[in-house]
C-alpha positions as a Markdown table, in Angstrom:
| # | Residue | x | y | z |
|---|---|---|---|---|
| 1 | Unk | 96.2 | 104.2 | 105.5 |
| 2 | Unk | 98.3 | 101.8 | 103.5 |
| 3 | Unk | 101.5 | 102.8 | 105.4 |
| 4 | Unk | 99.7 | 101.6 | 108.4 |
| 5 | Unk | 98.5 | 98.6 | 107.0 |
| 6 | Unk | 102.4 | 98.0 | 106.3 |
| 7 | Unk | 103.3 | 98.4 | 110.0 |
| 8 | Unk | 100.2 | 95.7 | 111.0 |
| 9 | Unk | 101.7 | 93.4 | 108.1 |
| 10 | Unk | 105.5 | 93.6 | 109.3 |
| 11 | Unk | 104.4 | 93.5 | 113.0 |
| 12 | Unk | 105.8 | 89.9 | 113.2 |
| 13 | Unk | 108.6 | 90.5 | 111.7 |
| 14 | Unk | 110.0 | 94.0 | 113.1 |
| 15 | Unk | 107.4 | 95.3 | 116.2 |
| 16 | Unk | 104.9 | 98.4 | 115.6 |
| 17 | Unk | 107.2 | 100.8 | 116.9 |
| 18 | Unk | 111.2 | 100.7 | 117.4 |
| 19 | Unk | 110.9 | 97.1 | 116.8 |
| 20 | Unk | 108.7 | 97.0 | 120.2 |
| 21 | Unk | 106.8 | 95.2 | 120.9 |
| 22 | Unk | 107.4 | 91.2 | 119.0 |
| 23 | Unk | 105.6 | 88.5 | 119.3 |
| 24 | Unk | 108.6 | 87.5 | 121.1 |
| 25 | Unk | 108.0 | 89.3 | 123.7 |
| 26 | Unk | 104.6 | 89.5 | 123.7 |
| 27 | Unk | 104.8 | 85.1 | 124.2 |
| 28 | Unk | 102.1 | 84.1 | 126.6 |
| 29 | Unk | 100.3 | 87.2 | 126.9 |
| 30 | Unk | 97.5 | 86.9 | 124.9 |
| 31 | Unk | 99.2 | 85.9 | 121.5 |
| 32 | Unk | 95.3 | 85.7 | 119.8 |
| 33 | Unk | 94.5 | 89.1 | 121.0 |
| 34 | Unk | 97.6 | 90.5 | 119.1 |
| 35 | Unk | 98.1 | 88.2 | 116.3 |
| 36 | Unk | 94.7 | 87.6 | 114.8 |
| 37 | Unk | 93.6 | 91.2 | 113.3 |
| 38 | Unk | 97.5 | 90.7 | 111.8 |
| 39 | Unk | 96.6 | 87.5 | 109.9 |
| 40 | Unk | 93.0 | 88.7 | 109.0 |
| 41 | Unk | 95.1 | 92.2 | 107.4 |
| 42 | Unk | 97.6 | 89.7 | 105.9 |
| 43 | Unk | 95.2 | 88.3 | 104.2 |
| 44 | Unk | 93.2 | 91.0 | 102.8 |
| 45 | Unk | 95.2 | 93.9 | 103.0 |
| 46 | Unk | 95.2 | 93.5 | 99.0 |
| 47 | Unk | 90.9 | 94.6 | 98.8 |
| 48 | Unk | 91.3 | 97.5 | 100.8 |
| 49 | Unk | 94.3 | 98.9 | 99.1 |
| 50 | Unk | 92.7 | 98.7 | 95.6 |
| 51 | Unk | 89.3 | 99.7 | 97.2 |
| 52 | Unk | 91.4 | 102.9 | 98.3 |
| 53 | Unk | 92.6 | 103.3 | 95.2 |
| 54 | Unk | 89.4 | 102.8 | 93.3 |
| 55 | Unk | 87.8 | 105.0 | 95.6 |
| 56 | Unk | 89.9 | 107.8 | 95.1 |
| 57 | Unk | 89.5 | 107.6 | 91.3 |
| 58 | Unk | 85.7 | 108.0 | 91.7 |
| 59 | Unk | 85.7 | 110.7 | 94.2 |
| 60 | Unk | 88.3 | 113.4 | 93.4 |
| 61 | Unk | 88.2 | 115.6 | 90.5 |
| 62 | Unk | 90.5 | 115.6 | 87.5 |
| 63 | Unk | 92.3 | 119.1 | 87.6 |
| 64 | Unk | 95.2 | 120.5 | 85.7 |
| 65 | Unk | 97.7 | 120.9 | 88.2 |
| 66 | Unk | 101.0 | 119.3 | 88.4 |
| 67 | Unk | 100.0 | 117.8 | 92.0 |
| 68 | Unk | 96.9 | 116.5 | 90.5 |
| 69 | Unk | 98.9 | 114.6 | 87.5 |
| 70 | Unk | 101.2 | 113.4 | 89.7 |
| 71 | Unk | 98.3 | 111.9 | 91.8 |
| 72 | Unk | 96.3 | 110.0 | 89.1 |
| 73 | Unk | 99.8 | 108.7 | 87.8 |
| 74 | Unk | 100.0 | 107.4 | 91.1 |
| 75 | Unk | 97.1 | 105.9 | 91.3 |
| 76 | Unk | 97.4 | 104.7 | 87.7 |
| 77 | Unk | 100.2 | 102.7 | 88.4 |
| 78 | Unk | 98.9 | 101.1 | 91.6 |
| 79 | Unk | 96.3 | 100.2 | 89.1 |
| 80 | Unk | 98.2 | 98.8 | 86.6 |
| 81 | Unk | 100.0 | 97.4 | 89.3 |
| 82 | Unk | 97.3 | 95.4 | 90.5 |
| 83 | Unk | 96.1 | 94.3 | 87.3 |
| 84 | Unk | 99.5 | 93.0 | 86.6 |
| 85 | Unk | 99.3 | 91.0 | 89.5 |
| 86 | Unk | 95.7 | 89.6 | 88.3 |
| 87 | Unk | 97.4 | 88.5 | 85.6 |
| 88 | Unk | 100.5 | 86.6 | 86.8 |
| 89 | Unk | 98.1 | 85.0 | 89.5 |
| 90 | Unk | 96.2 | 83.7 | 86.5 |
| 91 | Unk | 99.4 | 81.8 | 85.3 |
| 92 | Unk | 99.2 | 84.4 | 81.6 |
């Protein structure tokens, strides 16, 4: 889900797929129609990732397998990640 979050985000930039189609080339057909859900996700693509992230702390089971540690480091440091974020945002 977050890899296609990525794609909506860099739409503007580099197409969905290929680099086709731009908002180049998409000019005068219905720039609103294609550009709006890419703002809205701009904007708060940041909730739903740490929702995700959240979310899969309280909903899978801790288990002692290397896939498993690997996982919750994962998810650890998306954590940490956005708390470190918190924190420069907060000017500390």
């Amino acid at each position: 889900m977050v890899f296609v979050l990525i794609i909506i985000i860099e739409f503007k930039d580099r197409g969905v797929v290929f680099g086709y189609p731009t908002p180049a080339q998409l000019k005068g057909k219905q720039d609103s129609v294609w550009l709006s859900p890419v703002y809205l996700i701009r904007k708060y693509h940041g909730y739903f990732i740490y929702w995700a992230t959240v979310s899969t702390l309280w909903y899978h089971p801790f288990e002692n397998t290397a896939g498993h540690a690997c996982g919750i480091s994962h998810v650890w440091f998306m954590c940490l990640q956005g708390e470190l974020i918190a924190i420069m945002l907060a000017g500390g």
